[in-house]
N, C-alpha and C positions, 0 to 999 in steps of 0.2 A: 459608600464604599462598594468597590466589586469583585468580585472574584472569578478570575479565568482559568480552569484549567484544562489542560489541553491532554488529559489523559484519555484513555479508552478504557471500556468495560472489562474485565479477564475477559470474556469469552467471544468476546469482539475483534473480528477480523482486521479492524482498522487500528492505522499504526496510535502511535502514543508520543506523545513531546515532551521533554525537558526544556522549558526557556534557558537561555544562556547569554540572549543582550536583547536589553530593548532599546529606541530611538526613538524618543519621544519628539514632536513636531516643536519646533521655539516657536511658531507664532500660534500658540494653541491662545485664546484669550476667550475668557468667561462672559459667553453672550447669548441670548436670545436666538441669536439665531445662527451659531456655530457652535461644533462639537469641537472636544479636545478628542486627540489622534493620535495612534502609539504603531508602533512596530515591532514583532517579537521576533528574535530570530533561534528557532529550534533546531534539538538534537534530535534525530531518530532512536529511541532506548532500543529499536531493533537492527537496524543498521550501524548505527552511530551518526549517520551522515548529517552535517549542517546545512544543508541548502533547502528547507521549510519554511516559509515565514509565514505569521499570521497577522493581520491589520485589523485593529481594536479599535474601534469610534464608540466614545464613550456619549451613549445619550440616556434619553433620563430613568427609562424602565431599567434597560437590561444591556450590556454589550453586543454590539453587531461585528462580529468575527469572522472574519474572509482569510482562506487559506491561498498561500498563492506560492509555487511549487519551480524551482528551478534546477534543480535535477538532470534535466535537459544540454543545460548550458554551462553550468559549472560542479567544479568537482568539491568543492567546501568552502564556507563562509565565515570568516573569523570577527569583522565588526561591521557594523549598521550603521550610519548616520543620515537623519533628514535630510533634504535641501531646502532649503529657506527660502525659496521663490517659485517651488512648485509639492502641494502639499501628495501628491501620487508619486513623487519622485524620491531617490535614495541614491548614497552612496555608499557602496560595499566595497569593502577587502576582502578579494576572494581568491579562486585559483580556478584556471580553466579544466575544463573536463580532460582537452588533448593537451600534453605539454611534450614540449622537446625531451628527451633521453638524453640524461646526463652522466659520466661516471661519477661513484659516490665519491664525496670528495672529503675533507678531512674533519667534519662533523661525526661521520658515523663511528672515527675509530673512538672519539669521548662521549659514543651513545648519547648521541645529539642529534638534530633534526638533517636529514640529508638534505643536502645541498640540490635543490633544482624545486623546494617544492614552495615557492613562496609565493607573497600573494602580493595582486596589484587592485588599481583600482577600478570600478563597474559602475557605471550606470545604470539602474534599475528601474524602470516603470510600469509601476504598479498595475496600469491602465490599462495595458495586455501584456504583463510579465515579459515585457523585453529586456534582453541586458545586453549592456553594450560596454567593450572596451575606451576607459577615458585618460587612463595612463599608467605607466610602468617603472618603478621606481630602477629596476632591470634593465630598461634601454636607456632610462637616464643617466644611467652609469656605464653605457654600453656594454653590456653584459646580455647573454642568453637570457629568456626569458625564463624567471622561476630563482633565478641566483639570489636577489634581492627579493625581500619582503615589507610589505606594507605592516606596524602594529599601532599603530594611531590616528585616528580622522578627527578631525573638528570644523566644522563651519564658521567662518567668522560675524561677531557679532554686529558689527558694523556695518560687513559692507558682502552684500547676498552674494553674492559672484564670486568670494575668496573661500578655501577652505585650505586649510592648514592638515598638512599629509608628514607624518614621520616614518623613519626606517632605525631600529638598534642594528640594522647589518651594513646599512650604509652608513650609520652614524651622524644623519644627517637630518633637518627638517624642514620641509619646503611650502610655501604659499602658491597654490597654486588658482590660474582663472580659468574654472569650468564656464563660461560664455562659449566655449568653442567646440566644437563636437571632438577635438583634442584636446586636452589639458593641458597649457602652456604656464610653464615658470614662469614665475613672477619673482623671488625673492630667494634664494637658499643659503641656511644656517649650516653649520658642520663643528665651530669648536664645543660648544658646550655637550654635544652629544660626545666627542670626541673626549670631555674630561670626565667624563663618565663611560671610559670603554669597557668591551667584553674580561679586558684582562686575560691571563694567563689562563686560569681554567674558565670554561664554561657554567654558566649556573644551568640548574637546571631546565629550563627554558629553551636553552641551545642557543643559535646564535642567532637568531629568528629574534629574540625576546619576548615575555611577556605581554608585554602592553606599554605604550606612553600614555601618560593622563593631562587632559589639556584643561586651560581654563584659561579665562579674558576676563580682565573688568571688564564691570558695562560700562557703557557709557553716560557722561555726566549729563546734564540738561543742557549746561551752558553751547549753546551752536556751534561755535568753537572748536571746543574739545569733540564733541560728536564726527566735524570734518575730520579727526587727525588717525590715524591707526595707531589702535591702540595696540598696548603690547601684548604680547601670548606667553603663557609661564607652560613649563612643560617638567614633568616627574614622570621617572621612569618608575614602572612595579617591578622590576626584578631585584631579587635579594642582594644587598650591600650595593642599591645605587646610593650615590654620595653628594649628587648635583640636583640643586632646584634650577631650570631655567627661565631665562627672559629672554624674550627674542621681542626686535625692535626691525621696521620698515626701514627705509635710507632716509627717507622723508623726515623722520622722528629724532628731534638731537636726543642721546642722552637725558634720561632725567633723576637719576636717582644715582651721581656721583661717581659711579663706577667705571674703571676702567675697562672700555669696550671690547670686546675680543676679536671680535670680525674683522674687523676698522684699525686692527694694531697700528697701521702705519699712516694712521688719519688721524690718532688722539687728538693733536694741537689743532683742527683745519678749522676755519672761522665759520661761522655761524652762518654767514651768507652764504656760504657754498656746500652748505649740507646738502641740498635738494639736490645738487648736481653730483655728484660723485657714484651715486650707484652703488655704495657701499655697505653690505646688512652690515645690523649692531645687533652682537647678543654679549649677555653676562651670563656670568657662572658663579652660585653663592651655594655656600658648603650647605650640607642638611644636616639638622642638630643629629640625628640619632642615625648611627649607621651601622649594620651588622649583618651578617653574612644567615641571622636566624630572623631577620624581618623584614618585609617591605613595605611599601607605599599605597595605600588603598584609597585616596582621596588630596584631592584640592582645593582649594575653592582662595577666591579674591575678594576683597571689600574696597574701594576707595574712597576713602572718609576726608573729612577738613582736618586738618593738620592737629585742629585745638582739637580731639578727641585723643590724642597723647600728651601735647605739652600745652600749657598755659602761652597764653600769649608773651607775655615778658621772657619766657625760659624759648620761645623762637626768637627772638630778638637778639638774645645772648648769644645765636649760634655764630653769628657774625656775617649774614648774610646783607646785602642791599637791599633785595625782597625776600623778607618771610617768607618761608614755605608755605603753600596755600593747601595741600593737599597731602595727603600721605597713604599708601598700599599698603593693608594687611594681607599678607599669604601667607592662607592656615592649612597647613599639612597632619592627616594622619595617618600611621603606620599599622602593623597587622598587630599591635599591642594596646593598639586605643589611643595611644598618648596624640594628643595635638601640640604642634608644636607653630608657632608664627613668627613670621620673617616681617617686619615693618619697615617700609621701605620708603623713605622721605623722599617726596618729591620737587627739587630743585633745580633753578633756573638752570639749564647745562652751558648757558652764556658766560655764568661767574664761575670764579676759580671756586674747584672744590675745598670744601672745611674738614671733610670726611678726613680721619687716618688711620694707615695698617696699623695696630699695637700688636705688640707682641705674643705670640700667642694664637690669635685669631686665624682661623683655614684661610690658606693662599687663596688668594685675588679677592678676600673681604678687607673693607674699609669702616668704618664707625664713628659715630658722634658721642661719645660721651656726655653721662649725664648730670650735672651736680645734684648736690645734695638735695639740693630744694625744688628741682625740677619734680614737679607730678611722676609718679612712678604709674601709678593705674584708679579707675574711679571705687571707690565702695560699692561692693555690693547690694543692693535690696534687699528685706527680707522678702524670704518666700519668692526670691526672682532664681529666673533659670537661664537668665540672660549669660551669655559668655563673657566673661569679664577677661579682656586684653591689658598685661601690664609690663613697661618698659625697665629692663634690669641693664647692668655692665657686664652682666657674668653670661657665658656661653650657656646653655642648659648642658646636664649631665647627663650623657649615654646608658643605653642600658645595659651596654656591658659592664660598666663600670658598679652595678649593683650586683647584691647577693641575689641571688634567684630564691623564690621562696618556696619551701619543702617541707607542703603540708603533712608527712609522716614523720620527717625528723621535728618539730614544733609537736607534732603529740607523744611523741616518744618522750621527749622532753619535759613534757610536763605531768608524764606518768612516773618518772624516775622522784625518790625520794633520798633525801638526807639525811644523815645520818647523824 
């Protein structure tokens, strides 16, 4: 274990850091003769300013920490992400030092973040702290620079040259190919972010948002599956988002039943002429727990063999010609701790769906129903700390829908006596 911190002595004239993100390297692997490699990116507690980063090579005595200072070239930095095919390189969401002057626009009257100060994307190398302009979600839309803001990076895990860029102000999330000293679209989503809009009032966050939270299966061994893009699920962190998303390439049919959003006027197109149409695919599937007093602090994916939910015989029953081979857990939790998981069967999108809306269920879910004798979830171990995943009919219960518990009235209560 190590411990880095980046504060100053009282009496020491040198500034002092609060960490606020780090970006750890994906291809860090445990070897002999490489180090694993981190990115911090720092507050000034005297300034405030974020444009500090420090680079952590983790070896065997002690941390070797190089500060490296942008200040220069930009005026704040909101996210950090590695690049996957050069370990000195980074991509930020930042905001340039000079921006155009804008009048305030109508942010500032619900005390919300002014309109002009958003942030795009940078190119950072480490190597002599250059930074370079790589794209703007602002001229994508053709808009002044600073109108749109960048609040989510991800690198794909597949394939080095993709990274996945979101906007809550444009609503939109795009794949984009840093191979070019400009960043050229590849792929842009816009309904699921759009069924999760800002709404009527602003949350606190303003119209900027939060943050998006990204996450990808890995990919499986089989060769196959490793060629195909995989899908990207994206959770927004502002208070009473309501949408888990998936976003799916043109390339990729369907695989998990649901009606497309992107593709509305391509549901029925055959199977041969997927590759051709150019058309994204994303879903929109409701989030168990939604409240205006919690949000989103985590994602993550698993994709497992189908039999880790249901027995072989109880896939049979679903009435498919091939069995489901595989199946996606996406486990979410909120600022309450609760996890909640989304299983998401993965089926052939060649054959007619089995899936159906019942009654009840948040618009645009579908479901398999389970009988009685279907496996619900495996037993526990004792003294296991394993997460035990298990399949029900019933929606989970929100937590508005519970008493909140109030630890003075419960002692008051049990100090009152009878009579």
């Amino acid at each position: 274990q190590y411990r880095i911190d980046l504060r100053s002595p009282a009496m020491s004239t040198q500034p002092s850091y609060l960490p606020i993100y780090v970006a750890c390297n994906p291809t860090n692997i445990a070897a002999s003769f490489s180090f694993a490699t981190c990115t911090i990116l720092n507050r000034d507690l005297l300034s405030g300013e974020n444009t500090v980063m420090h680079r952590v090579t983790l070896v065997r005595d002690e941390p070797i920490v190089k500060k490296h200072d942008f200040s220069s070239w930009l005026a704040d930095i909101s996210l950090v992400e590695q690049d996957r095919s050069d370990r000195l390189r980074l991509w930020a969401a930042a905001r340039q030092s000079i921006m155009p002057k804008l009048t305030i626009g109508f942010d500032n009257r619900h005390n919300c973040t002014v309109t002009g100060y958003g942030h795009s994307l940078f190119r950072i190398n480490l190597r002599d702290d250059s930074v370079a302009l790589a794209w703007s979600p602002s001229h994508e839309e053709y808009m002044t620079e600073g109108v749109q803001s960048i609040d989510g990076i991800k690198s794909d895990s597949a394939k080095d040259h993709i990274l996945w860029v979101s906007s809550s102000s444009a609503c939109k999330v795009w794949a984009l190919d840093v191979r070019y000293k400009a960043a050229k679209v590849v792929v842009t989503w816009s309904l699921p972010s759009l069924c999760d809009d800002l709404g009527v009032n602003h949350n606190v966050s303003g119209v900027f948002g939060p943050g998006t939270l990204f996450n990808q299966p890995l990919p499986t061994q089989i060769q196959n599956d490793r060629q195909k893009p995989l899908a990207m699920i994206t959770v927004k962190k502002a208070p009473g988002s309501s949408v888990l998303g998936l976003h799916n390439f043109p390339s990729s049919l369907p695989r998990f039943q649901t009606r497309p959003l992107e593709s509305a006027g391509f549901q029925d197109l055959p199977a041969s002429h997927c590759s051709t149409t150019s058309i994204a695919r994303s879903r929109a599937f409701a989030l168990a727990d939604v409240s205006e007093r919690l949000f989103y602090v985590g994602v993550a994916s698993l994709r497992c063999p189908s039999s880790t939910a249901l027995r072989k015989r109880d896939l049979l029953q679903l009435g498919y010609d091939v069995p489901p081979a595989y199946i996606t857990y996406v486990l979410t939790m909120n600022s309450m701790g609760d996890i909640f998981c989304h299983s998401l069967l993965e089926c052939n999108a060649e054959e007619e769906t089995k899936a159906i809306a019942y009654d009840g269920l948040p618009v645009g879910f579908s479901s398999l129903s389970l009988t009685k004798k279907a496996r619900r979830g495996a037993k526990r171990r004792n003294n296991s700390k394993e997460l035990m995943i298990s399949l029900k009919n019933e929606f989970p219960c929100p937590s508005d829908a519970l008493v909140p518990f109030d630890a003075d009235a419960t002692a008051e209560k049990k100090s009152l006596q009878s009579f």
